[in-house]
CHARMM internal coordinates of N, CA and C (Angstrom, degrees):
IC EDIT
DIST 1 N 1 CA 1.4488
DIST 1 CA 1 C 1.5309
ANGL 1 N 1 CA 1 C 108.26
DIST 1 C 2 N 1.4134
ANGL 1 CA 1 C 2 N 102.28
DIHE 1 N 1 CA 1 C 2 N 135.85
DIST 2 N 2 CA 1.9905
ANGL 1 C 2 N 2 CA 92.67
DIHE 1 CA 1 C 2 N 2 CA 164.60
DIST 2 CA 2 C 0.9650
ANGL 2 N 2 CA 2 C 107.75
DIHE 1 C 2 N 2 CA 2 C -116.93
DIST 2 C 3 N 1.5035
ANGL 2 CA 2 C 3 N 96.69
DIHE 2 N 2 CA 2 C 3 N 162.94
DIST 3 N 3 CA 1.1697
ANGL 2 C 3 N 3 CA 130.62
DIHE 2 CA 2 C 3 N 3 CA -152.12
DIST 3 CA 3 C 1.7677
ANGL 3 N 3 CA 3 C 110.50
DIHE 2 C 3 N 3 CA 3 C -51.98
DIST 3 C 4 N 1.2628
ANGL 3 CA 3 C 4 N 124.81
DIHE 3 N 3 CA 3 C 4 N 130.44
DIST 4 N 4 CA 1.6940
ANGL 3 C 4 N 4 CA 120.62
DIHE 3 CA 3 C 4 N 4 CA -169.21
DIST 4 CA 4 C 1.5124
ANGL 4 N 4 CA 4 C 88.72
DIHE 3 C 4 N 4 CA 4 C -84.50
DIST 4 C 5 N 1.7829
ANGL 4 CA 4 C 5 N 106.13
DIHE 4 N 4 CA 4 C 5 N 164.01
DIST 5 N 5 CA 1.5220
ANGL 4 C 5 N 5 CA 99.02
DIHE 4 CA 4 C 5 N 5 CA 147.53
DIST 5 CA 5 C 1.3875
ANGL 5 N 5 CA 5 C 113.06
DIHE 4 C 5 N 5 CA 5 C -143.99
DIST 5 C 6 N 1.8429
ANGL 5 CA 5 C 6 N 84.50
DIHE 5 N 5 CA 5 C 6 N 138.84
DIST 6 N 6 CA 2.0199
ANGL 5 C 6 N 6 CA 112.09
DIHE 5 CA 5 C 6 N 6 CA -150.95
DIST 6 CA 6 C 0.9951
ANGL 6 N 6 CA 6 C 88.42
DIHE 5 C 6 N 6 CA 6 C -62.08
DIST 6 C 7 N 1.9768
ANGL 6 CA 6 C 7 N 127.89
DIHE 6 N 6 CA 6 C 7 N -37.28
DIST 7 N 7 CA 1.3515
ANGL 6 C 7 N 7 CA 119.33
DIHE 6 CA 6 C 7 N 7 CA -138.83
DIST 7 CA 7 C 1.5780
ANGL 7 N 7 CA 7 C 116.87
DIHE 6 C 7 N 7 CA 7 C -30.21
DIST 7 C 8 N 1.3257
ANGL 7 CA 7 C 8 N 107.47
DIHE 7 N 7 CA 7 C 8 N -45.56
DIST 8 N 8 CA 1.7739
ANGL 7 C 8 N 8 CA 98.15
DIHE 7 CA 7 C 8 N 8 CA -176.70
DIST 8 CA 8 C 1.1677
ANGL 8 N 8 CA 8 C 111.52
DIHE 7 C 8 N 8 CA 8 C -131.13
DIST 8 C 9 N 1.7028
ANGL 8 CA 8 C 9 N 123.15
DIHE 8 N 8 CA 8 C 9 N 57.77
DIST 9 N 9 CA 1.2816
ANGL 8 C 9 N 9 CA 135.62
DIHE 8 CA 8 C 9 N 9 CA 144.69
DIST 9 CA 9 C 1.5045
ANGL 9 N 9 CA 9 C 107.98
DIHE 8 C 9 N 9 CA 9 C -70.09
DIST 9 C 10 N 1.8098
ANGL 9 CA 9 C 10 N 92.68
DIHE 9 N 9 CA 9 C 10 N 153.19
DIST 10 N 10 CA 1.2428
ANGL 9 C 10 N 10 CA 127.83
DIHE 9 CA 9 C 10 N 10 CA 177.43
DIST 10 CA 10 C 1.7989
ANGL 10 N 10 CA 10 C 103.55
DIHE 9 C 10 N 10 CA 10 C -84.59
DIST 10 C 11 N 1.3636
ANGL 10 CA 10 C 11 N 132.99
DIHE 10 N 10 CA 10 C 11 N 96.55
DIST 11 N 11 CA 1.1266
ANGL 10 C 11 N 11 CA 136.66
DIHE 10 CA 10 C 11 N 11 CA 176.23
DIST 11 CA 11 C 1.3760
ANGL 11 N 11 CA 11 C 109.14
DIHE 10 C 11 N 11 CA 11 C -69.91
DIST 11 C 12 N 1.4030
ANGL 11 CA 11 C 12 N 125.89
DIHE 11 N 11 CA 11 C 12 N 165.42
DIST 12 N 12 CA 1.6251
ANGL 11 C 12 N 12 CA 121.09
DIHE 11 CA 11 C 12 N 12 CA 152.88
DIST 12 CA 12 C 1.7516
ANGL 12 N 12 CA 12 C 91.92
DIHE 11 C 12 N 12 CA 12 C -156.30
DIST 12 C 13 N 1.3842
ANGL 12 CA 12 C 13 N 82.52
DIHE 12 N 12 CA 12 C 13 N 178.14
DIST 13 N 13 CA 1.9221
ANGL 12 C 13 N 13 CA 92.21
DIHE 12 CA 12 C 13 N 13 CA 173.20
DIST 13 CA 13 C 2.0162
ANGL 13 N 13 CA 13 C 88.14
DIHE 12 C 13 N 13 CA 13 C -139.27
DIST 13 C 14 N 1.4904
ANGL 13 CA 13 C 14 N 87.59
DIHE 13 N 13 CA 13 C 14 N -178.89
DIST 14 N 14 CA 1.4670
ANGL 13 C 14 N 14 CA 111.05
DIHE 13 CA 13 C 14 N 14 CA -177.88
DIST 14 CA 14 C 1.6046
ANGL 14 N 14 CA 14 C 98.24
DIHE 13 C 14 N 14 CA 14 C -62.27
DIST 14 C 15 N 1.2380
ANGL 14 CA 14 C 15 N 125.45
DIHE 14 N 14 CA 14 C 15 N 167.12
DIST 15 N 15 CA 1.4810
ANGL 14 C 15 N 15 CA 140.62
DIHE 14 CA 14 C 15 N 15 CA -158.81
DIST 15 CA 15 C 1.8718
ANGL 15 N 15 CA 15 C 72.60
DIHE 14 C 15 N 15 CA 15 C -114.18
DIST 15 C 16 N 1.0320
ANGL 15 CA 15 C 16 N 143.02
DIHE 15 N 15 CA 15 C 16 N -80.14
DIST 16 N 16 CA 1.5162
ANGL 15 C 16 N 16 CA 147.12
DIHE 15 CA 15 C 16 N 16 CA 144.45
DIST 16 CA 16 C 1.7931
ANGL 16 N 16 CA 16 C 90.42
DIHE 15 C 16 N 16 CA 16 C 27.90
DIST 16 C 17 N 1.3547
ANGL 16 CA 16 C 17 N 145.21
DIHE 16 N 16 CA 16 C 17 N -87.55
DIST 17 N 17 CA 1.3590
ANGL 16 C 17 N 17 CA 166.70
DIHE 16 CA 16 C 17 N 17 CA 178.37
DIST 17 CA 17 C 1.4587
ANGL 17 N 17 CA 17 C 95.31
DIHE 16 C 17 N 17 CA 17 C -36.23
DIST 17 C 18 N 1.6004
ANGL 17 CA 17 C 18 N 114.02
DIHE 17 N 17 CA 17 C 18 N 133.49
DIST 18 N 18 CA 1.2292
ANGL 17 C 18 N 18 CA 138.62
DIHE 17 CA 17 C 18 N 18 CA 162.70
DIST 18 CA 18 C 1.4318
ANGL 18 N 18 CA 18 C 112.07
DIHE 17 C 18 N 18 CA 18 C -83.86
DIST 18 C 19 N 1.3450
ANGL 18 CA 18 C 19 N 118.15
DIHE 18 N 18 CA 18 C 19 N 170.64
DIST 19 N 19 CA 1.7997
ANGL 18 C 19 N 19 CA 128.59
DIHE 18 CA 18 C 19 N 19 CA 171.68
DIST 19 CA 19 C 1.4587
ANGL 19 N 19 CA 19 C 84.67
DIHE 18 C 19 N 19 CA 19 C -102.24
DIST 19 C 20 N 1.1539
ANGL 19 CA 19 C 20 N 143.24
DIHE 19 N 19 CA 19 C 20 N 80.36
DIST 20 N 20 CA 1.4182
ANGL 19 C 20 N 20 CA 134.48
DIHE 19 CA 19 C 20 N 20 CA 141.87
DIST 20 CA 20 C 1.9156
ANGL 20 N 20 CA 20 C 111.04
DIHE 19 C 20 N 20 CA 20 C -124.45
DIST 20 C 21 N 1.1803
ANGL 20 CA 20 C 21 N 88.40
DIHE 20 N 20 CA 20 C 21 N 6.71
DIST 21 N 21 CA 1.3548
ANGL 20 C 21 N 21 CA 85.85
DIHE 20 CA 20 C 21 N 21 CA 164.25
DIST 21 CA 21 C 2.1891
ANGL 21 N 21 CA 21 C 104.94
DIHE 20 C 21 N 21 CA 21 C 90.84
DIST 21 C 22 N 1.0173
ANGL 21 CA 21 C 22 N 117.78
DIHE 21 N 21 CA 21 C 22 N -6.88
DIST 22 N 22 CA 1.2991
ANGL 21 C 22 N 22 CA 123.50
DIHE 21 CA 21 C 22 N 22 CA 164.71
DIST 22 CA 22 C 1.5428
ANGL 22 N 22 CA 22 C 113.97
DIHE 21 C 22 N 22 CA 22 C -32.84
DIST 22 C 23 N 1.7019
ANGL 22 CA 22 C 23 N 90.98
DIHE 22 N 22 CA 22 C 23 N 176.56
DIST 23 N 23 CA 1.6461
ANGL 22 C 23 N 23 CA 105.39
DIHE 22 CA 22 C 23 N 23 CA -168.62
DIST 23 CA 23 C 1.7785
ANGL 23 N 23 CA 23 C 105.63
DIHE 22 C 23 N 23 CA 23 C -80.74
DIST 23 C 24 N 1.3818
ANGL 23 CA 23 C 24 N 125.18
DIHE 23 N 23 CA 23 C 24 N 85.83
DIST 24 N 24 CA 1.2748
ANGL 23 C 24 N 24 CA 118.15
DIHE 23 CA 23 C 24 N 24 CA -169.06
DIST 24 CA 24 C 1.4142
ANGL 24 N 24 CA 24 C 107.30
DIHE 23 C 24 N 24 CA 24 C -124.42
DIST 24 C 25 N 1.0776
ANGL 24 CA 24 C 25 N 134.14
DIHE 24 N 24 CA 24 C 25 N 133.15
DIST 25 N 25 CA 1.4568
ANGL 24 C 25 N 25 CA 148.08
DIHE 24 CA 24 C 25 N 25 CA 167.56
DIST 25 CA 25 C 1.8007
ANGL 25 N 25 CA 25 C 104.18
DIHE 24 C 25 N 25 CA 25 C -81.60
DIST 25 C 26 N 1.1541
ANGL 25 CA 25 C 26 N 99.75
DIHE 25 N 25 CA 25 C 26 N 132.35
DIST 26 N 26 CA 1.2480
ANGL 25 C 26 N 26 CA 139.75
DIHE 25 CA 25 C 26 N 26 CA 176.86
DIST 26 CA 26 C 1.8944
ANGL 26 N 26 CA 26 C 115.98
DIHE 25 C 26 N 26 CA 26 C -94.85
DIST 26 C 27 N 1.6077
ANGL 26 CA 26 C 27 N 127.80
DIHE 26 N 26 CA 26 C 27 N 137.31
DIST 27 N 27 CA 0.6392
ANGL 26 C 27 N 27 CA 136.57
DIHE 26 CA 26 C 27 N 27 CA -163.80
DIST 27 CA 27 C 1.9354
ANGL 27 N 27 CA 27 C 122.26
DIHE 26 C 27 N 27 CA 27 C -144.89
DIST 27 C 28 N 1.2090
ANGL 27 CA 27 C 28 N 124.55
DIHE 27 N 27 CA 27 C 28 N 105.54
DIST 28 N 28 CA 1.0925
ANGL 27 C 28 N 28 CA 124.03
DIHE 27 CA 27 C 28 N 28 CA -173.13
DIST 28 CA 28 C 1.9728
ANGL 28 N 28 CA 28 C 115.93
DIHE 27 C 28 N 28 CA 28 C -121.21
DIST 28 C 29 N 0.9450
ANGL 28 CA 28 C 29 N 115.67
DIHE 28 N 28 CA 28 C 29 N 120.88
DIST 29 N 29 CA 1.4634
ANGL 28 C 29 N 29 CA 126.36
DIHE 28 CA 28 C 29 N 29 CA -162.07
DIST 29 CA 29 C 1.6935
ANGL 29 N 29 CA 29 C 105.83
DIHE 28 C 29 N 29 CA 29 C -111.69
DIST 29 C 30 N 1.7776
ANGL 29 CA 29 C 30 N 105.59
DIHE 29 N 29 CA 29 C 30 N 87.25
DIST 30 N 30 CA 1.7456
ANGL 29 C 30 N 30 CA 108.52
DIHE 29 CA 29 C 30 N 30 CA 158.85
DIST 30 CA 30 C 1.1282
ANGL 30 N 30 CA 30 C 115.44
DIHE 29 C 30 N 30 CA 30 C -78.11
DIST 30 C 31 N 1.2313
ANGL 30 CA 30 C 31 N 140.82
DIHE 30 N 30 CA 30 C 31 N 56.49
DIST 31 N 31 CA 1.3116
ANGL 30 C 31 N 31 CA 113.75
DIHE 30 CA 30 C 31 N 31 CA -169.34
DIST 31 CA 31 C 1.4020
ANGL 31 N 31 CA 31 C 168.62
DIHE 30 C 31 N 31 CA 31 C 16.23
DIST 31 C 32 N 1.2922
ANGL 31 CA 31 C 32 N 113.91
DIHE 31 N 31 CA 31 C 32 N -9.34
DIST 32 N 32 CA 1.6740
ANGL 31 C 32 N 32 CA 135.94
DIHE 31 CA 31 C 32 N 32 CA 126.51
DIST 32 CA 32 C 1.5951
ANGL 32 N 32 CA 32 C 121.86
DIHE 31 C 32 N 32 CA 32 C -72.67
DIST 32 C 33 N 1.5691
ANGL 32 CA 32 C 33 N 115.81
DIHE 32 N 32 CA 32 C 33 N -16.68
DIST 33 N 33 CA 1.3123
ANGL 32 C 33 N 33 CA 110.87
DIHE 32 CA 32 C 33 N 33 CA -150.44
DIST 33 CA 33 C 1.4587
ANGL 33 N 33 CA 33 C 97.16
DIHE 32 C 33 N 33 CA 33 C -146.57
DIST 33 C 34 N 1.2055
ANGL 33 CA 33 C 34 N 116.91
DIHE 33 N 33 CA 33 C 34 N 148.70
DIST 34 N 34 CA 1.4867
ANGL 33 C 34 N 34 CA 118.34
DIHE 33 CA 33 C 34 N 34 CA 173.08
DIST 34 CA 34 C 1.6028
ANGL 34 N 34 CA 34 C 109.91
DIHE 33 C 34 N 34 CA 34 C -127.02
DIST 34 C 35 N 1.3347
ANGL 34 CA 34 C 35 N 126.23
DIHE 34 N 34 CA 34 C 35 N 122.18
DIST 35 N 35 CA 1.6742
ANGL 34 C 35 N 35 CA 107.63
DIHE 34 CA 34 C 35 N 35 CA -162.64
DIST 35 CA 35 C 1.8998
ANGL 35 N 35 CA 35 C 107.02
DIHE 34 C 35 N 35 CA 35 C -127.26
DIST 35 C 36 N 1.1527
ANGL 35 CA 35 C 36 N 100.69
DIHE 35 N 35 CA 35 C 36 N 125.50
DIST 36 N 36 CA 1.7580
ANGL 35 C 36 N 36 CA 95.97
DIHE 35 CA 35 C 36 N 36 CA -165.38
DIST 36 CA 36 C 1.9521
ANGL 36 N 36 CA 36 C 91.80
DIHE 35 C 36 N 36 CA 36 C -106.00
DIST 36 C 37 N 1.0616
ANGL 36 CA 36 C 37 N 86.37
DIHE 36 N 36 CA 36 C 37 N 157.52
DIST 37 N 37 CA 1.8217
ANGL 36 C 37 N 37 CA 115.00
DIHE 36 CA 36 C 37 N 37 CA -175.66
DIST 37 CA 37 C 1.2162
ANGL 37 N 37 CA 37 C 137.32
DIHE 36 C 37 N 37 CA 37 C -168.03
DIST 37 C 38 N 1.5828
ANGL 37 CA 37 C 38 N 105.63
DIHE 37 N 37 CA 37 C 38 N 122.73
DIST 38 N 38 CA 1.8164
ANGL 37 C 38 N 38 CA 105.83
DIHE 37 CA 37 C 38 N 38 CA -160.05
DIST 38 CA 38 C 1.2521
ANGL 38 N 38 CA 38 C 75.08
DIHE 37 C 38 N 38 CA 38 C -77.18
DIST 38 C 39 N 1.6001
ANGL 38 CA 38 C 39 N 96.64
DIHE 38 N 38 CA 38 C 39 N 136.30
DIST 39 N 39 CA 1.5086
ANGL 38 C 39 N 39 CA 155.72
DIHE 38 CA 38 C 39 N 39 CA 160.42
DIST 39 CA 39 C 1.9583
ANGL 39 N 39 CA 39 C 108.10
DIHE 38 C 39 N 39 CA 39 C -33.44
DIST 39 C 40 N 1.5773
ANGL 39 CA 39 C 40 N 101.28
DIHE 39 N 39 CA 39 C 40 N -38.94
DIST 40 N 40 CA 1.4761
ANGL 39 C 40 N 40 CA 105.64
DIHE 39 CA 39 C 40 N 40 CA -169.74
DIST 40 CA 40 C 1.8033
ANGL 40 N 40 CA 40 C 117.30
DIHE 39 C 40 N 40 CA 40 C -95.96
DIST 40 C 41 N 1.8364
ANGL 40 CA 40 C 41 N 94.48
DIHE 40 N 40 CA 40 C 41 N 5.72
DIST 41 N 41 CA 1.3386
ANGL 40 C 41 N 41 CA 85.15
DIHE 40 CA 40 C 41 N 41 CA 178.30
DIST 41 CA 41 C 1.2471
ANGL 41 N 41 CA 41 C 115.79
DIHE 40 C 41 N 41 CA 41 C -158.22
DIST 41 C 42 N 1.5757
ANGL 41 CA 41 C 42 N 105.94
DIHE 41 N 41 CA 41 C 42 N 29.29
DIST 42 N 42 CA 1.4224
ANGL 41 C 42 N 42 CA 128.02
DIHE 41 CA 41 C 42 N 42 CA -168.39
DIST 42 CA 42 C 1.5913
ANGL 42 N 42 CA 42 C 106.57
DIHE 41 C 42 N 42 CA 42 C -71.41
DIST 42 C 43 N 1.5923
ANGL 42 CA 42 C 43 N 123.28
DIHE 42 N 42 CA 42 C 43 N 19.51
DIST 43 N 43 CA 1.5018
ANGL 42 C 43 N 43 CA 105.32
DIHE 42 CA 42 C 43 N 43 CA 143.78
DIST 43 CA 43 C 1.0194
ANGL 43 N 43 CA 43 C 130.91
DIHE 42 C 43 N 43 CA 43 C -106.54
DIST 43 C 44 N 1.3465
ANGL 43 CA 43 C 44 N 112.89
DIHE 43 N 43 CA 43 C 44 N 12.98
DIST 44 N 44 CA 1.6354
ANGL 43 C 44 N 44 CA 111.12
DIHE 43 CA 43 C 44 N 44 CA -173.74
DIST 44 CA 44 C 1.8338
ANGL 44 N 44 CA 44 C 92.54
DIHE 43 C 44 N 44 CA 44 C -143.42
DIST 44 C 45 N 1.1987
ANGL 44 CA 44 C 45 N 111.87
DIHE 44 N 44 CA 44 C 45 N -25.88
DIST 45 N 45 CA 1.6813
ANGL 44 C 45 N 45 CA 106.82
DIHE 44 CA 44 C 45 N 45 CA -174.42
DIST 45 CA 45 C 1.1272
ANGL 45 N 45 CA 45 C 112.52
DIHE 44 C 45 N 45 CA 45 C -62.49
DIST 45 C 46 N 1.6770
ANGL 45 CA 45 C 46 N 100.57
DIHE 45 N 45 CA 45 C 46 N 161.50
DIST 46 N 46 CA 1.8790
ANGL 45 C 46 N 46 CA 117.46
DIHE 45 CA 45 C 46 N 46 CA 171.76
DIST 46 CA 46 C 1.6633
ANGL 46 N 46 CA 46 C 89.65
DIHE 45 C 46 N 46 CA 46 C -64.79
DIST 46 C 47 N 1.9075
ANGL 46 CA 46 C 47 N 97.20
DIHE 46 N 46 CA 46 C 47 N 160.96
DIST 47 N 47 CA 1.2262
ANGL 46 C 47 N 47 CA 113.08
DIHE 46 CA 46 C 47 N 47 CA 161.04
DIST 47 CA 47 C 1.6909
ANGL 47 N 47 CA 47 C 100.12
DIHE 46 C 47 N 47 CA 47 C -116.79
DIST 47 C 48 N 0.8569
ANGL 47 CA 47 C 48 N 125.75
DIHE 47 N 47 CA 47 C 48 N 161.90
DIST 48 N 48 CA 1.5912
ANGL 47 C 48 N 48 CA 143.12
DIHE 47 CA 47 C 48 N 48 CA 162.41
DIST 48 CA 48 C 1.2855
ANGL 48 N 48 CA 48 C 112.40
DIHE 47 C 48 N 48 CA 48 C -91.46
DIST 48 C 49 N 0.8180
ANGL 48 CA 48 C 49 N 129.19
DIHE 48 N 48 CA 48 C 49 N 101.44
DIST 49 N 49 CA 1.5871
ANGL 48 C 49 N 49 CA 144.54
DIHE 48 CA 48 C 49 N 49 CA 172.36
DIST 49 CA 49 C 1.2555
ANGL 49 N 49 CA 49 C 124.70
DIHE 48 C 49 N 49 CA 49 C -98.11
DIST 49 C 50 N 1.6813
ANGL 49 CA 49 C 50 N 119.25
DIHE 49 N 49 CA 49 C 50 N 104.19
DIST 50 N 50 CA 1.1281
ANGL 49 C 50 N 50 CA 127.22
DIHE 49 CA 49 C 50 N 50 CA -161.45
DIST 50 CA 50 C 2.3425
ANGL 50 N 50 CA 50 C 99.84
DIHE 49 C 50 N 50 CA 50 C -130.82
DIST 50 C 51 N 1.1078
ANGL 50 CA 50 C 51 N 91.81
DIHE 50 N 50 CA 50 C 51 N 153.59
DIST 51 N 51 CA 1.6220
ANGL 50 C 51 N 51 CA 76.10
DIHE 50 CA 50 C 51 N 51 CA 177.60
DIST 51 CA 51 C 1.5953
ANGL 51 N 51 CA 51 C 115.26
DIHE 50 C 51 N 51 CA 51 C -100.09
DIST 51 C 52 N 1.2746
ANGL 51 CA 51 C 52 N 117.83
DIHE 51 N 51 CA 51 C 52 N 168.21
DIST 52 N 52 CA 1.4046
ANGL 51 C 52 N 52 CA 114.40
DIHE 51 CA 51 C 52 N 52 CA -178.59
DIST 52 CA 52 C 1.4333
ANGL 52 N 52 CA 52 C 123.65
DIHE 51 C 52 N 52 CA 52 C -28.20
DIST 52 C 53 N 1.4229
ANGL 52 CA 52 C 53 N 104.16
DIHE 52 N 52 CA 52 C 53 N -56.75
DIST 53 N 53 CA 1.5112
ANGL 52 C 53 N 53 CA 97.59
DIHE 52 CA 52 C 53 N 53 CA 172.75
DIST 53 CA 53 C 1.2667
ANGL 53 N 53 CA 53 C 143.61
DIHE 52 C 53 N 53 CA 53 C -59.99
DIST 53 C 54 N 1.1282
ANGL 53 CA 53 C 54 N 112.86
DIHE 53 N 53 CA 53 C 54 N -21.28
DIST 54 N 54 CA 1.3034
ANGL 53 C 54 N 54 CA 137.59
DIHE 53 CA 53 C 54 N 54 CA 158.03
DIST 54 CA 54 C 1.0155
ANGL 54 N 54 CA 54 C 95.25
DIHE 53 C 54 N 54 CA 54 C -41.53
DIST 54 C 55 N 1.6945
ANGL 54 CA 54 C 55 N 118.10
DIHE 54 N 54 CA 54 C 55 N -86.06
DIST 55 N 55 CA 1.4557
ANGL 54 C 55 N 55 CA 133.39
DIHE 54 CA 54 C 55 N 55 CA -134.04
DIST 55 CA 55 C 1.8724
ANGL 55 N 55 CA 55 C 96.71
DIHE 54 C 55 N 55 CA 55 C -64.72
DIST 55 C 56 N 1.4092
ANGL 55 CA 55 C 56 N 114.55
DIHE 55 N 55 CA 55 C 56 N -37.92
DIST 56 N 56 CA 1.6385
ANGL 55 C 56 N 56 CA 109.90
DIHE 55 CA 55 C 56 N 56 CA 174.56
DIST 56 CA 56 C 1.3667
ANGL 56 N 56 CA 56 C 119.36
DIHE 55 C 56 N 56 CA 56 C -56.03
DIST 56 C 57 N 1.4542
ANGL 56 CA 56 C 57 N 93.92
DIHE 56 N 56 CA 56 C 57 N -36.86
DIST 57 N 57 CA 1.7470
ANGL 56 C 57 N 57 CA 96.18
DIHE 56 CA 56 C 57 N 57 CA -174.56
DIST 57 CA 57 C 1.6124
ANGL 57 N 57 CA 57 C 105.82
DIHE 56 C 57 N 57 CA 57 C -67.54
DIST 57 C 58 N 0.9312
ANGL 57 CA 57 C 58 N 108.53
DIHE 57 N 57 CA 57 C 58 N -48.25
DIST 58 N 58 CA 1.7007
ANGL 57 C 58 N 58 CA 119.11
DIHE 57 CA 57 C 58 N 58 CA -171.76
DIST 58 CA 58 C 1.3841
ANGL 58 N 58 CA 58 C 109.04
DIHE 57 C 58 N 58 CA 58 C -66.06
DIST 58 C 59 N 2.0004
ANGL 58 CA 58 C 59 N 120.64
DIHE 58 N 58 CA 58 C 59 N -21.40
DIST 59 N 59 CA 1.3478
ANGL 58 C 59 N 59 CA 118.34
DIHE 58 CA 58 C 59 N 59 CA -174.20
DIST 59 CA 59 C 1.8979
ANGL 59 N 59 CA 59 C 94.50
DIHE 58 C 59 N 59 CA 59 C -103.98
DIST 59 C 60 N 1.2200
ANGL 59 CA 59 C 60 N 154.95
DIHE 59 N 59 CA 59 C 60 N -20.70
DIST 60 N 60 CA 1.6212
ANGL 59 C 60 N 60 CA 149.52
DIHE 59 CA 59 C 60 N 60 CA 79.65
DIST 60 CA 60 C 0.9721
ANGL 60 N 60 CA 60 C 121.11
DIHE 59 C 60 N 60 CA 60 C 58.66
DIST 60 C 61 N 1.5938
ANGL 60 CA 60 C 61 N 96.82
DIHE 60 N 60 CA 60 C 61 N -87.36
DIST 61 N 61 CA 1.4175
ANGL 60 C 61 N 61 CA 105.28
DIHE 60 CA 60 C 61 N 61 CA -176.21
DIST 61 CA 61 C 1.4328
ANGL 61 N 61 CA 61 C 134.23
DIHE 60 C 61 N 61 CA 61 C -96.32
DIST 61 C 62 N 2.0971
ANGL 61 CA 61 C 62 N 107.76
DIHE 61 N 61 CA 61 C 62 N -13.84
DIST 62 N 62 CA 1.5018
ANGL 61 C 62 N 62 CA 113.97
DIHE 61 CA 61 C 62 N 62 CA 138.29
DIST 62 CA 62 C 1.1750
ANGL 62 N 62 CA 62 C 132.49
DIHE 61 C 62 N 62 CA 62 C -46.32
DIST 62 C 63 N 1.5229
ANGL 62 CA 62 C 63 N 110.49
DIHE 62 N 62 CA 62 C 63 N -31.14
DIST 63 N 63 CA 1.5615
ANGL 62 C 63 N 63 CA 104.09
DIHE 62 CA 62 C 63 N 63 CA -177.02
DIST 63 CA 63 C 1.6749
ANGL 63 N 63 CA 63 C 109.92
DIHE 62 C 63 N 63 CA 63 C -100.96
DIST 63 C 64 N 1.2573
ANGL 63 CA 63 C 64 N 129.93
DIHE 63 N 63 CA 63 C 64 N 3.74
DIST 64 N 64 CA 1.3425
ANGL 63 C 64 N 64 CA 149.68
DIHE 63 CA 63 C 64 N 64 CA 144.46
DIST 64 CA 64 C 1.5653
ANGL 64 N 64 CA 64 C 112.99
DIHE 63 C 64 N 64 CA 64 C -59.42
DIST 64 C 65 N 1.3785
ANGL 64 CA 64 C 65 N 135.23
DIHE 64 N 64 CA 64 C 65 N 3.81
DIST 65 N 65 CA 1.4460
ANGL 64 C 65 N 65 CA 123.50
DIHE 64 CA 64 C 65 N 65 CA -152.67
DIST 65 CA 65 C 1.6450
ANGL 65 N 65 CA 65 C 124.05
DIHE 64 C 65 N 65 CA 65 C 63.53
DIST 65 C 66 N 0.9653
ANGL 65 CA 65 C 66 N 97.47
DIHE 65 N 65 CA 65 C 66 N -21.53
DIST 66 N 66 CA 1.7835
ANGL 65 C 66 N 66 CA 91.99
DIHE 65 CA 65 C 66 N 66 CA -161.30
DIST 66 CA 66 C 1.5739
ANGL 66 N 66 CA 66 C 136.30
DIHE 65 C 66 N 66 CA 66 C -17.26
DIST 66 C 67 N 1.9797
ANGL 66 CA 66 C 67 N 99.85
DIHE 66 N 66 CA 66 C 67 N -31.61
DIST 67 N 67 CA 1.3571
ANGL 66 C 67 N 67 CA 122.00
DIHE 66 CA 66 C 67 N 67 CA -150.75
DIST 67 CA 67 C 1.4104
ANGL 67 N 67 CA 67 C 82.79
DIHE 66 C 67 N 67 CA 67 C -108.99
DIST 67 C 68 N 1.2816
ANGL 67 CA 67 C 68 N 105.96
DIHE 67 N 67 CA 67 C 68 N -44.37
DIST 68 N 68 CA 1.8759
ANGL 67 C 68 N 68 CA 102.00
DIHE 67 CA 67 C 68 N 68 CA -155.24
DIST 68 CA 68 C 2.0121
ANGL 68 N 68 CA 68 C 120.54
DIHE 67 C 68 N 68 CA 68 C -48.40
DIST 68 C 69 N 1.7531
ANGL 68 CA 68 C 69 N 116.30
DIHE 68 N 68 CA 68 C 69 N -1.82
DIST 69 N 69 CA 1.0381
ANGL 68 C 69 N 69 CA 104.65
DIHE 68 CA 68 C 69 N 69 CA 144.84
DIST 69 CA 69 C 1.7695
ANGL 69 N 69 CA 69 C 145.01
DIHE 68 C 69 N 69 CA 69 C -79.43
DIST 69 C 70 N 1.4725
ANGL 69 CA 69 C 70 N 90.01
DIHE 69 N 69 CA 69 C 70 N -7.30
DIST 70 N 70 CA 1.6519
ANGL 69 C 70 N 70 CA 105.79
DIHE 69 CA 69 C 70 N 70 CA -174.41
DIST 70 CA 70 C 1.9758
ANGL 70 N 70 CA 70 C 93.46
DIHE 69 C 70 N 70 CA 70 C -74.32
END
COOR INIT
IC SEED 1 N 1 CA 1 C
IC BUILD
């Protein structure tokens, strides 16, 4: 995959997440690319860049339990 650029993605977080500034992950969807970012440092932080399919599989198998022993 290459590299997307966020520069002028549309971010959001969960409706779930307060404005107090908490531990919230951030989420922006180009359509080749899906790019996540803690919320507290999204001007200088890495994003994780995974592609759609990914992101279903990984949202899948959260809602399958998968994680809930970690």
């Amino acid at each position: 995959m290459t590299t997307p650029d966020f520069a002028h993605a549309v971010w959001r977080k969960s409706t779930h997440s307060g404005d107090n500034g908490g531990q919230c992950v951030e989420l922006a969807f180009l359509g080749t690319a899906v790019g996540l970012r803690d919320s507290k440092d999204k001007a200088n932080g890495p994003i994780l860049t995974v592609t759609p399919g990914e992101w279903a599989a990984f949202l899948a198998e959260a809602r399958d339990g998968e994680f809930s022993q970690l």
